[in-house]
N, C-alpha and C positions, 0 to 999 in steps of 0.2 A: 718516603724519604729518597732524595734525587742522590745519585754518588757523588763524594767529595773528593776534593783534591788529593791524589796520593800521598802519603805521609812520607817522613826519610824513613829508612830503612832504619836508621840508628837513633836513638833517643837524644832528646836537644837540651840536655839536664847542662847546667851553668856551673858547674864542677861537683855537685855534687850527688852521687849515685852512681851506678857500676859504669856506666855508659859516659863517663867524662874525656877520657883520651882515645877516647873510637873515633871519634868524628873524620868520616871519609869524606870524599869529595861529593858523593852521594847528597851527606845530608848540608855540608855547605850549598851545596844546590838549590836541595829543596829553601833552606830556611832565605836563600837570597832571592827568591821567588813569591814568599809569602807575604809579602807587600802587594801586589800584583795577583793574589788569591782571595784578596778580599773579599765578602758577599758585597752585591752590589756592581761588580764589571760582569758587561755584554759578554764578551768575546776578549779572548788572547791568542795572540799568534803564539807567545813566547812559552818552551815548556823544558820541563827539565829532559836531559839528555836520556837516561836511561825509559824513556818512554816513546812512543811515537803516534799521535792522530792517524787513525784510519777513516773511511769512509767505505762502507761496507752495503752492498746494492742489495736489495731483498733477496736474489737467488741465492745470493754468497750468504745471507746471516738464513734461509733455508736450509742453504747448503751442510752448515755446522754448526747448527742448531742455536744461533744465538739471537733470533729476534727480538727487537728490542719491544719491552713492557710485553711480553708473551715470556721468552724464556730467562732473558733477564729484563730485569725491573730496578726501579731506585730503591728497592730495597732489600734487593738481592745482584747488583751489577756484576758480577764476578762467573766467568767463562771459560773452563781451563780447555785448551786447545790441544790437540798432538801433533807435533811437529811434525809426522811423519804428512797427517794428511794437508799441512799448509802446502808443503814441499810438493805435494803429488800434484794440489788446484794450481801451484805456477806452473807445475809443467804441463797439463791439461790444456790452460787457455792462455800459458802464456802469459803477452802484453795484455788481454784483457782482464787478467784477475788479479783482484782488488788487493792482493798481496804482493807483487812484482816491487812497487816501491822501496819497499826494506828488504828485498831479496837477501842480500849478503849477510843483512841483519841476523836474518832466521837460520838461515845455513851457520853464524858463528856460536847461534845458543845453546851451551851447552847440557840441556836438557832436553828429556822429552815430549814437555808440554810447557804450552805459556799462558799466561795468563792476556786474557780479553777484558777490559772492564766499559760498560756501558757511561759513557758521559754524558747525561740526561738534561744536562747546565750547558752544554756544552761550553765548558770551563775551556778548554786548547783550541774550541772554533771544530771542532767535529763530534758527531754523534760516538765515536769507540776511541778507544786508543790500546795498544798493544806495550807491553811492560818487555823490555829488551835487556833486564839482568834479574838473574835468582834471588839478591838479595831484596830488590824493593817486590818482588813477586811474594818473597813469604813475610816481609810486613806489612803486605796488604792483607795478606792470608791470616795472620797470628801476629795483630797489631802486641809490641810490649805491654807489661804492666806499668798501670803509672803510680808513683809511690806517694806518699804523703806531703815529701819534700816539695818535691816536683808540683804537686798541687800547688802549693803556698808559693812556688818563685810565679807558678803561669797565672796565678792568680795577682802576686803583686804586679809580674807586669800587665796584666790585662788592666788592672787599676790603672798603672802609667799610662797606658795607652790610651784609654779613656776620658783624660782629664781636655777640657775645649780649650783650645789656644787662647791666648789673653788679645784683646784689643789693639789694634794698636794707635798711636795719636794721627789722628787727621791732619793732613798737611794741607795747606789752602795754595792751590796754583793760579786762580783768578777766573774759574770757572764761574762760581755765585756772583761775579759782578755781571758775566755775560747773561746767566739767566736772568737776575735781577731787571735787567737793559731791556731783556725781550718777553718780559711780561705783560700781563693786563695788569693797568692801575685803575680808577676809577675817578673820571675828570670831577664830574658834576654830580649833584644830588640827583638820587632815581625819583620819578615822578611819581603820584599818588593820585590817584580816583579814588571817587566816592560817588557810587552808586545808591541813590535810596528808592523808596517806595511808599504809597501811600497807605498804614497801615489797616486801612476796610480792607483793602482788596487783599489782603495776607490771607488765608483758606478761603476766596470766596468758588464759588465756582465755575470752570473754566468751558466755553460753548466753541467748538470747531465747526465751522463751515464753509463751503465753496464761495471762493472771490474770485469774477472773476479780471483778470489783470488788463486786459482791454477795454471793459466798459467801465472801472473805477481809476477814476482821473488820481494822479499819485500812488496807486497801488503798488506801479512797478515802474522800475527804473534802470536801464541798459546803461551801465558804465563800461564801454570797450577801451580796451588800450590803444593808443597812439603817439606816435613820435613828437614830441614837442621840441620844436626847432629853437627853442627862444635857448636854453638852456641843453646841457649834459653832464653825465654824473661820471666823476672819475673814479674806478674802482681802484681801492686800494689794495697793497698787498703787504700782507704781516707776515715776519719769520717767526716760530717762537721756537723754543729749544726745552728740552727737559733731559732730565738727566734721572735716572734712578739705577737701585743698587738691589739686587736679588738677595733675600737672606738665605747664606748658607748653614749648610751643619753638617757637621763631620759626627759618624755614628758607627759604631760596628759590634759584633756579636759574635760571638763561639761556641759551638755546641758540641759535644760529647759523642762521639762517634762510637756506634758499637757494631761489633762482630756480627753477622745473621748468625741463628739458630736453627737449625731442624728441630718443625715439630708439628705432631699430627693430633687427630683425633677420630675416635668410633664412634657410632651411636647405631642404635637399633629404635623404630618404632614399639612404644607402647600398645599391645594389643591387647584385648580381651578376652577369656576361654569363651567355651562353650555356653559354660554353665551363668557365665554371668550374662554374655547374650540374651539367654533365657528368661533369664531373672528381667533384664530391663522390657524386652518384648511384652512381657506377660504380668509387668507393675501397673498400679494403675494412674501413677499419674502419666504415662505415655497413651493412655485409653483414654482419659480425658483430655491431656493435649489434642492427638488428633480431633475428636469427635469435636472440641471448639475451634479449632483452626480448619476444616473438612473443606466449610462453605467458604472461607476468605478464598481459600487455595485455587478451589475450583475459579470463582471468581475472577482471580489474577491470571491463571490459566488462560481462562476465555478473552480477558480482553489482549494476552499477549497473542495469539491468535488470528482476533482481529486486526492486532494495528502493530506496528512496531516502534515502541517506546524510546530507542538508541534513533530515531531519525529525527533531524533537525528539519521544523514544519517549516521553520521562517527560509533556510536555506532555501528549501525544495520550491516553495512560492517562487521565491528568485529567482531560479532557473527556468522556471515555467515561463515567466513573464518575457516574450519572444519579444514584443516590439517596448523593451524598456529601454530607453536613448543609456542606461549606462553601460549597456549588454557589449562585451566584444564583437563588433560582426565586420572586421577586415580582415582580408585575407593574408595567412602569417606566411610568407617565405620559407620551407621548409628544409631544401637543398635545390641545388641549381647544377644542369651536367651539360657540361661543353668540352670539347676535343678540337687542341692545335690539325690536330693531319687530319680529320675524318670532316668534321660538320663547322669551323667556322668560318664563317661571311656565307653559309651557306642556308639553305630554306630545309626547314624540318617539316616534310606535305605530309606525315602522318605518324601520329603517337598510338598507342598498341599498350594496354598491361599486360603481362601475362598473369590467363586465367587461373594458375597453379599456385605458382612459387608468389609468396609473398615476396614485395618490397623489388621487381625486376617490372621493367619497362622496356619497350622497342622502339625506335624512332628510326622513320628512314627521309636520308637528308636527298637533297636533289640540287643543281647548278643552278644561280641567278641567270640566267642566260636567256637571254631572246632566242627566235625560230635562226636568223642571221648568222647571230653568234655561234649557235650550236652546230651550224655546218659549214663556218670557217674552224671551227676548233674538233671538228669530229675525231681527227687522230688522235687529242689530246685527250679527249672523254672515253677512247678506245683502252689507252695503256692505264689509263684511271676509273674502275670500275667503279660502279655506285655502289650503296652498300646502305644495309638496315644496322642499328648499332644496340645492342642490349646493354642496357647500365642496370647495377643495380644499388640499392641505398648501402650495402655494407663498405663499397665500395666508388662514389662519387668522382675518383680521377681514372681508373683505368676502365674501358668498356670490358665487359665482360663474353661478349660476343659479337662476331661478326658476319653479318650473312651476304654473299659475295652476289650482285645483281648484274644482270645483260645490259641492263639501263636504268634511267631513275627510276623509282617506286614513288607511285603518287598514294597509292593505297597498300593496304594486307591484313591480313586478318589469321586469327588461330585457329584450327580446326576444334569445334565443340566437344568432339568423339576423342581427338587425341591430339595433345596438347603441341607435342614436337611438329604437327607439323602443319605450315604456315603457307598461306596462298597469299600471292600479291600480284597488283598489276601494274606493269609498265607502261613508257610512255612512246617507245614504239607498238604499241598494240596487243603485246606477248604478254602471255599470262603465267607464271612462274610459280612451282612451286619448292619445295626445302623441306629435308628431314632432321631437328636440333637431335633425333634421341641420343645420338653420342656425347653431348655435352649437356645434358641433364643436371651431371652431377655438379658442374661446375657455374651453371645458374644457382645450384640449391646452395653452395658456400663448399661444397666437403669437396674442395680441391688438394692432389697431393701435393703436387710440388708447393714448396715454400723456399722463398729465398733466407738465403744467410750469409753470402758474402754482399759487399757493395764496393763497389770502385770507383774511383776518381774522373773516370773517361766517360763523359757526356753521351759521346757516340757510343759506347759500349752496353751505356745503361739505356737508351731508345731503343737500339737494338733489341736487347734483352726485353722490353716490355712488348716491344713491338711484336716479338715471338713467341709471350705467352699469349696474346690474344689472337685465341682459334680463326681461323677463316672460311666458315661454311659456304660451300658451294654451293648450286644450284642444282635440284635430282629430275627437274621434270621442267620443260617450260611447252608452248603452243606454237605449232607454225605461223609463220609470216603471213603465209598466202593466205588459210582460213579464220585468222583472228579478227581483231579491229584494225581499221584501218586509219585511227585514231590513236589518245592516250587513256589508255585505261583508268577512268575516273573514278570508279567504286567497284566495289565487290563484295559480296558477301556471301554467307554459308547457307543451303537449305540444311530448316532443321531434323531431328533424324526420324522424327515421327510420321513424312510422307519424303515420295520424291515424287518427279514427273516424268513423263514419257514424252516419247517426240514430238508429240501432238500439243506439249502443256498441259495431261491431263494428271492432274495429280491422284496416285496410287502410293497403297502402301506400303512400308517399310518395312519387310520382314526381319532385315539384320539390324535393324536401331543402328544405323553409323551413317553420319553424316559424310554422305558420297558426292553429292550435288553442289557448284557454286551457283554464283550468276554475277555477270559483271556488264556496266556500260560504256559507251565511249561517244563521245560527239559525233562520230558518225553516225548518230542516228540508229542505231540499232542497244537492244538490251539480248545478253547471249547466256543459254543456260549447257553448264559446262557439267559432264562425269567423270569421275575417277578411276571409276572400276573398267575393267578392256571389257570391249564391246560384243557382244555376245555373239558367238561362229556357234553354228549346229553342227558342224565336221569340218575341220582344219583340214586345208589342204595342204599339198605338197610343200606349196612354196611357205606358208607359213610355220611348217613344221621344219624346211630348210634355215630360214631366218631364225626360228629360235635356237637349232642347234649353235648356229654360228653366234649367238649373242653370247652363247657359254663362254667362251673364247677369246674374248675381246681384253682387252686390259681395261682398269680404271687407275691411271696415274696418279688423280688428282683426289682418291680416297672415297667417291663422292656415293651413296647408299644406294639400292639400287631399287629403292620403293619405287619410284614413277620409271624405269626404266621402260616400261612398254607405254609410255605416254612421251615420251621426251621426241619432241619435234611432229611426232605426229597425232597429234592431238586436235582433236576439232570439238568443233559444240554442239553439242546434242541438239540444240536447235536456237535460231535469233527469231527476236521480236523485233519490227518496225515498227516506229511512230510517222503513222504520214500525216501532215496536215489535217483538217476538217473542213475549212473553205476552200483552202487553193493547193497549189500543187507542189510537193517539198516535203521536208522528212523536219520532226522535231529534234533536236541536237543536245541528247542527256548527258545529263553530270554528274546527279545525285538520286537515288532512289530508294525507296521503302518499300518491303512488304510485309502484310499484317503479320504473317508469321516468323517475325525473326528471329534470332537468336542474339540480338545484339546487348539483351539483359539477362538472355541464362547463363547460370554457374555451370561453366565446362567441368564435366570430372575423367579423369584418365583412369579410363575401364584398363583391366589388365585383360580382357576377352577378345578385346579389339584383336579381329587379324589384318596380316599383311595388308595393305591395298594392290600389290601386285599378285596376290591371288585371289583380288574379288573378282568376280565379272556381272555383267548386265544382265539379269534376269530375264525372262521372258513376260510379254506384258499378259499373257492370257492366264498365268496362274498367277497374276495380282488385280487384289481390289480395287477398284475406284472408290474415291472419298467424297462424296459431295459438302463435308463441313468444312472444305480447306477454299477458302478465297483465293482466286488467280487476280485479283481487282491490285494494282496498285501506281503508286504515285510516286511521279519522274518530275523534277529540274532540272530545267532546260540551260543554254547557254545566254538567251535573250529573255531572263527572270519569268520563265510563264512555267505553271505547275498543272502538269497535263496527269489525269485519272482515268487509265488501259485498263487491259485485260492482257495476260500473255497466253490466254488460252489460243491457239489457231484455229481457224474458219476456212471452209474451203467456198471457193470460188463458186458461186452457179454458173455461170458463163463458162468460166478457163477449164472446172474444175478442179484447180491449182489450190494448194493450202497458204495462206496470207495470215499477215495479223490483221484483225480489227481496227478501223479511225478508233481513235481516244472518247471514250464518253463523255468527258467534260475539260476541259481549258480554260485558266483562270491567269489572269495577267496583275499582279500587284509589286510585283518588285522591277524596278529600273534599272536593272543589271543583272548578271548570271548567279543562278542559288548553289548556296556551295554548303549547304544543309538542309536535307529533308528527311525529319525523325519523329517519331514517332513514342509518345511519351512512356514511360515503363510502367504508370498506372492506369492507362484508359488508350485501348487497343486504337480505338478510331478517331483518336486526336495526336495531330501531325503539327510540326514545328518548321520552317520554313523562313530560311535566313538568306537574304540576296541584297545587293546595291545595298542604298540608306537606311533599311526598314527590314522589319522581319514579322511575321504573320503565323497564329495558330487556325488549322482546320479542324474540321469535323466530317468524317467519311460520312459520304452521305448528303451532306448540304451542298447542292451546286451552285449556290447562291453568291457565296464568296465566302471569305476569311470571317471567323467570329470574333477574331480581335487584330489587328492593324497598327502596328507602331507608330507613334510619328517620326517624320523624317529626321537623322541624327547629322551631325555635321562631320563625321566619319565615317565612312564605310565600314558595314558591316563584314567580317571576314569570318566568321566559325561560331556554332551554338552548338550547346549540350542540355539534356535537361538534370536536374537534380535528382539522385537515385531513391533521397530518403523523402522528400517533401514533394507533393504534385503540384505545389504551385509557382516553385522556383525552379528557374531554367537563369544559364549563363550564355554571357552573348560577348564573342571576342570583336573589339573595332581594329581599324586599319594603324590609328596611334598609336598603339600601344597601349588601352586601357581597355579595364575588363566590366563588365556591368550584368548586375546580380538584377534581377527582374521577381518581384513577388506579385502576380498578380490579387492576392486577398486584400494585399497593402494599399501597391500603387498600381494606378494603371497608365498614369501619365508619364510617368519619370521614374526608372530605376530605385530599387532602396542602397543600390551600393555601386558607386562611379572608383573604381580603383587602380590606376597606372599601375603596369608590371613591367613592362619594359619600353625599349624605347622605338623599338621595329614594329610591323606588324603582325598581328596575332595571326598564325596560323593554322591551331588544331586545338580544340578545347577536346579533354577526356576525364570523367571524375573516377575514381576508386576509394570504396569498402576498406581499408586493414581492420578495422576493430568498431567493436561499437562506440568506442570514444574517441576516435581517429579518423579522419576521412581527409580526404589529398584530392588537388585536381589538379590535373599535368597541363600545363599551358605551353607551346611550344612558339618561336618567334622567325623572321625572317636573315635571325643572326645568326644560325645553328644552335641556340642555346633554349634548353629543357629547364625549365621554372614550375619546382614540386611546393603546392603550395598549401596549407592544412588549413581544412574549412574551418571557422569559427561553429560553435554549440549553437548557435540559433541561427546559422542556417544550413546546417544538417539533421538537429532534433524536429520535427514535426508539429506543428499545433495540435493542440484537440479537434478531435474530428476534420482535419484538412482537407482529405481527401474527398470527404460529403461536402465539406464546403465550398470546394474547386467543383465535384460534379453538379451541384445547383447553379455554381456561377456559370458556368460554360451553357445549363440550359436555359438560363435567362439571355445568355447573347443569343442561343439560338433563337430562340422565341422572339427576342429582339429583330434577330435579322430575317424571319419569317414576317417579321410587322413589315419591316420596313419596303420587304419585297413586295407585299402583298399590298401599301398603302397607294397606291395611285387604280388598284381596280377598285379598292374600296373607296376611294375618292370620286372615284368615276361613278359608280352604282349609287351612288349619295347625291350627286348633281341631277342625276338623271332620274331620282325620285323626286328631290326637290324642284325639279322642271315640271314634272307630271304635276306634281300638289300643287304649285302657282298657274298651271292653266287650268286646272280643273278651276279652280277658285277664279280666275278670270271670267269663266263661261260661266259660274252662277251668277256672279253680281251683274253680267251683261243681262243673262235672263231675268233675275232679278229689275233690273232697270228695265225691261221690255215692259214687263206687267207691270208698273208704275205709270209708265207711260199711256200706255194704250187705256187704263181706270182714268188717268188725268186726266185725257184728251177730250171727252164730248162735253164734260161742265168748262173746261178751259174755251173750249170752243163757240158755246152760247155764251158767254160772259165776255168773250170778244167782240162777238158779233155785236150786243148791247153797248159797249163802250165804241168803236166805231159807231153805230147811231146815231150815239151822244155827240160825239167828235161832229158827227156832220151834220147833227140838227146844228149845234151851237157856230160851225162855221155859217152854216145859211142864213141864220138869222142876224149875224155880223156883216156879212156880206148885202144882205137886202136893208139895214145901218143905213151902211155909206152909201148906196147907189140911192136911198131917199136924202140925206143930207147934202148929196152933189148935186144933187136936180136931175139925176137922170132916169128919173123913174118917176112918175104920178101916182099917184096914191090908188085912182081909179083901177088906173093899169093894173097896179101893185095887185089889187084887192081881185081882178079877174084872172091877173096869172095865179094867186095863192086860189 
């Protein structure tokens, strides 16, 4: 029951009963309000005087105990308060507490305690109201008795009150002629069809078959619409009007309000002794129960076991089903981090999670600026340092860290061994690095300070934000003269299970801690860099002088003094060249891989980890050489060619001198500079390869080419990642602004997922793990702006057996692209057999025809002879004819020449 309206104080009896000539102003109040108390109104502003609406904030009804439906309820509203402690929360907080409005009020009451009552109706338009005199405080408390009288007046008048107003007569103002005017009337008689049929054909049965409409003359008939100029149709337009009337009804009710009661109740559990225990144990209809229920039991048992009965099989199918067209699979916007002063109109060249702290990210932003621009405006990029920016999700408007850079950072990375601290590289050549461990705590959320005042001055509040967010310096960076002579285009960690010696020969890691980078740069060189100060077998003088004086020095700027014996003078353990293969010239890296990276292990922050400024460089002769660690790896060039080295060093026969190695293989399929070359998280020797129009999967090992080759997209390509939980889906960032999800199991021609994220160009794809049902990929843009985006379930849950079914596919392209290299000797060895077979077969049938020939020739031979004979017996005799029918021959003659 919700609280009702406060009653008068004094009883509202019609003269008769004790309470007739009491009536104070009190109850004149209340009773000229009860009209206006009706069931049935929202809200009233209007209330009686001796009361006042509060609005009471969760701390304050904490505070004193009066929460509402917890300590009071609509069926207990009532809250007695001590004055003592109202008085103490105004002066406590003052204008903020929820009591100040009736200050004077409470200072004039002349009691102890007041009364609180919950307004659950909110009957005065607020949740409480406060009672401001004693009297209607204890007839809320110890409502009167009501008497018999008083029953039978509030009852006859509740009858009065009750009775429905009478009708009254309808007056006619000339409205029914206007609707009457603007009705439908009905000019003419409605028309009538009749439809019949010839009763055979009533149940007969009905045969469907193909007609078709071109070859049966009237089958089908094209009626299209056209303008017919002879004529046009005027459209008319109708008013019509109506008029209706809502039926009302006036209704109300009263109920009987009573006083709460205190009242409780015990109970204790029913248990059984000992002895009755006993008794049922050892009865036998519990021996036969069990013995016939034993086998169900067991039965039920086993299959719960087996299988679990609380799972929905139809759901789970559903899930399962990856390529079902009803399935989610766009990518959802999850949060979005950009900053007025730090990153906008500006290019975010690298995104970074951190390995640790869930839910924090790094981004380091860089100047639109050409080569031109950047050295007309050098002073201005001098007093405006660059800067990496830590945000994290609890917190999406302010960064939460800031790491102060010599230049822009194109890259950086976390160290695997210890999380705090971070390597990056610039874009003058210098390679930098940073210790966060003093702001640990302030990534993790468990920051002290907390604001609690705010103020009106714009400037005041910048300021102030601008001041909590830290500004990490920089503890270590590389000299000028030994670094690149470029901008540091990648970098990465060796892992801590080997390092290398000057030579590139990888040895191993006694102390497990990730001491070694490596970094490239378009000059043509790749540089492998140590942490640890360089190994002296006996410090001399001047080294021993320099360290005292380091004691000595100030650090103004707070800044840690982990790298201080690396800062400035810092070199690389040793560089690798790429020089050409045909001609003369250096290849010009951007991006690079090697097989052992560390670019998919989970970092953990050992507490064993020591200093880095008290490692030092071991000696190489009491470490082992590894031969299972590959030095082989693959470099992206500036002119899209993917060149496969060695970084071990060779020395020279001739010089003597130690060199790098020509590249083992060079391979040209991208038409522009590759600005990703990765290396998948499930199959060590297949590499991902993003540049210009196109992007391409290898396979270490096959120097044949790519075993799979995009077609050319009509954007450029600008950043790929591959998918952490599936092997067949890799993301690929374009220059538009859209993102394209690639399944190779699916499609191989065209993406399964073309999705715009912004409207600049993509610049850095990175995906992150938070949960098994949570997965995020940070897309960052050419705007300064960070775009966290939560992968959809089917494509981050895995197929069945994916993985086998990517490694068969990859070895059918291999197999393919061994065919396809291998079909022109196999073409060849195939003509050049079939040339052998058709001469051999030539030179029998020629021998074959010789010995036909040479059998034919002596019968052919007398048989010609014979027919010539004949030929000239019958001439001769033709011939000696006519020379006796001419006369020029005598018979005599004849007869002595024959």
């Amino acid at each position: 029951m919700s609280a009702k309206k406060p009653k008068s104080p004094v009883s509202k009896g019609k003269g008769k009963g004790k309470g007739k000539d009491k009536k104070n102003d009190l109850s004149s109040s209340s009773e000229e309000k009860k009209e206006s108390s009706a069931p049935g109104r929202e809200t009233e502003t209007e209330h009686p005087d001796y009361i006042c609406p509060l609005v009471l904030t969760s701390a304050t009804q904490e505070l004193f105990g009066c929460r509402a439906n917890e300590d009071v309820t609509g069926e207990n509203p009532y809250k007695l308060l001590r004055k003592d402690d109202i008085i103490q929360d105004m002066r406590t907080r003052a204008a903020v507490s929820d009591f100040s409005p009736i200050k004077q009020a409470v200072l004039d009451y002349p009691e102890d305690e007041m009364l609180l009552v919950l307004d659950q109706d909110f009957t005065y338009g607020q949740c409480f109201y406060l009672v401001l005199t004693v009297e209607a405080k204890q007839s809320m408390l110890a409502p009167p008795a009501v008497t018999e009288e008083q029953k039978d007046e509030g009852g006859e008048e509740l009858e009065e009150e009750q009775k429905s107003p009478e009708p009254r007569h309808w007056v006619s103002l000339g409205s029914e002629k206007e609707i009457e005017e603007e009705s439908t009337t009905h000019t003419r008689d409605k028309l009538h069809y009749k439809i019949s049929r010839v009763r055979r054909e009533f149940g007969a049965p009905v045969h469907f078959s193909d007609l078709s409409a071109v070859e049966t003359k009237g089958a089908y008939t094209e009626c299209t619409s056209y303008q017919d100029k002879s004529f046009s149709i005027t459209k008319l337009e109708q008013n019509c009007g109506t008029q209706a009337i809502a039926n009302t009804k006036n209704s109300s009710s009263q109920t009987i309000w009573k006083y709460p009661k205190n009242m409780w109740t015990q109970y204790e559990p029913q248990e059984l002794n000992e002895e009755e225990k006993e008794n049922i144990l050892q009865s036998e209809n519990l021996k036969n129960f069990l013995s016939s229920s034993a086998d169900r039991i067991e039965v039920v048992i086993q299959q719960n076991s087996m299988m679990d009965v609380f799972v929905d099989e139809v759901c789970v199918l559903e899930e399962d089903s990856v390529y079902e067209g009803k399935a989610d699979t766009h990518l959802k916007v999850y949060q979005t981090f950009t900053e007025l002063r730090y990153s906008k109109n500006k290019v975010i060249s690298y995104i970074s999670w951190h390995p640790t702290i869930s839910g924090v990210i790094a981004v380091a932003v860089t100047e639109q600026l050409s080569f031109e621009e950047r050295i007309n405006n050098s002073t201005k990029l001098l007093l405006n340092p660059a800067l990496i920016i830590f945000w994290s999700f609890s917190d999406p408007i302010h960064p939460q860290l800031l790491l102060e850079c010599p230049d822009d950072v194109l890259c950086f990375h976390f160290c695997p061994s210890d999380t705090n601290i971070i390597v990056g590289g610039c874009m003058n050549g210098q390679v930098v690095l940073w210790d966060i461990s003093g702001h640990v705590d302030r990534l993790q959320g468990t920051r002290s300070g907390v604001r609690t005042k705010m103020t009106n001055t714009m400037q005041y509040f910048e300021d102030k934000q601008q001041s909590d967010t830290p500004v990490v310096r920089y503890c270590g960076m590389s000299g000028i003269e030994s670094g690149h002579r470029g901008p540091v285009t990648d970098v990465q960690w060796l892992p801590d299970s080997f390092e290398v010696s000057r030579l590139g020969i990888p040895l191993e890691n006694k102390s497990q801690i990730s001491v070694q980078i490596v970094t490239c740069s378009p000059d043509g060189c790749v540089m492998f860099w140590d942490l640890r100060a360089p190994y002296v077998a006996a410090p001399s003088l001047t080294h021993k002088k320099h360290k005292a004086e380091g004691k000595h020095l100030e650090n103004p700027h707070g800044v840690p003094n982990t790298f201080k014996h690396l800062d400035l003078s810092w070199k690389p353990l040793f560089r690798v060249t790429l020089p050409k293969i045909d001609t003369a010239g250096k290849y010009n890296p951007l991006k690079f891989s090697l097989r052992d990276s560390v670019c998919y292990t989970a970092a953990v922050d050992r507490p064993d980890v020591p200093a880095f400024s008290v490692l030092q460089v071991p000696s190489n002769k009491n470490l082992c050489q590894l031969d299972t660690i590959s030095t082989k790896f693959y470099v992206g060039t500036e002119d899209g060619e993917l060149v496969y080295t060695d970084w071990k060093l060779e020395k020279d026969n001739e010089s003597g001198r130690l060199s790098s190695p020509k590249p083992t293989h060079i391979s040209q399929v991208h038409d522009s500079l590759v600005n990703t070359v990765l290396r998948s998280p499930f199959f060590k020797d297949i590499v991902l390869t993003v540049g210009g129009w196109t992007f391409a999967i290898w396979k270490e090992g096959v120097m044949k080419g790519p075993l799979f080759q995009s077609p050319c997209s009509l954007s450029k390509h600008t950043a790929g990642f591959w998918s952490l939980t599936r092997p067949a889906v890799f993301f690929i960032g374009k220059e538009d602004g859209s993102l394209e999800v690639w399944n190779l199991l699916e499609k191989t021609h065209k993406p399964v997922l073309d999705q715009n994220i912004t409207t600049a160009q993509i610049s850095c794809i990175k995906p992150w793990i938070a949960s098994s049902k949570q997965h995020f990929l940070a897309v960052s843009d050419h705007l300064g702006t960070l775009h966290i985006l939560e992968v959809p379930w089917t494509l981050r849950h895995p197929a069945p057996n994916e993985e086998q079914s990517m490694s068969s596919y990859l070895e059918r392209e291999m197999e393919h692209l061994i065919y396809f290299e291998r079909r022109p000797e196999v073409g060849a060895r195939e003509r050049s057999v079939m040339e052998a077979e058709e001469k051999n077969k030539t030179l029998m049938r020629n021998v074959y025809l010789d010995d036909i020939m040479e059998k034919m020739e002596d019968n052919q031979m007398e048989e010609l002879q014979k027919e010539v004979q004949k030929d000239y017996e019958e001439y001769f005799t033709l011939e000696k004819l006519m020379m006796k029918n001419l006369g020029l021959v005598k018979e005599t003659q004849d007869t002595d020449n024959v």
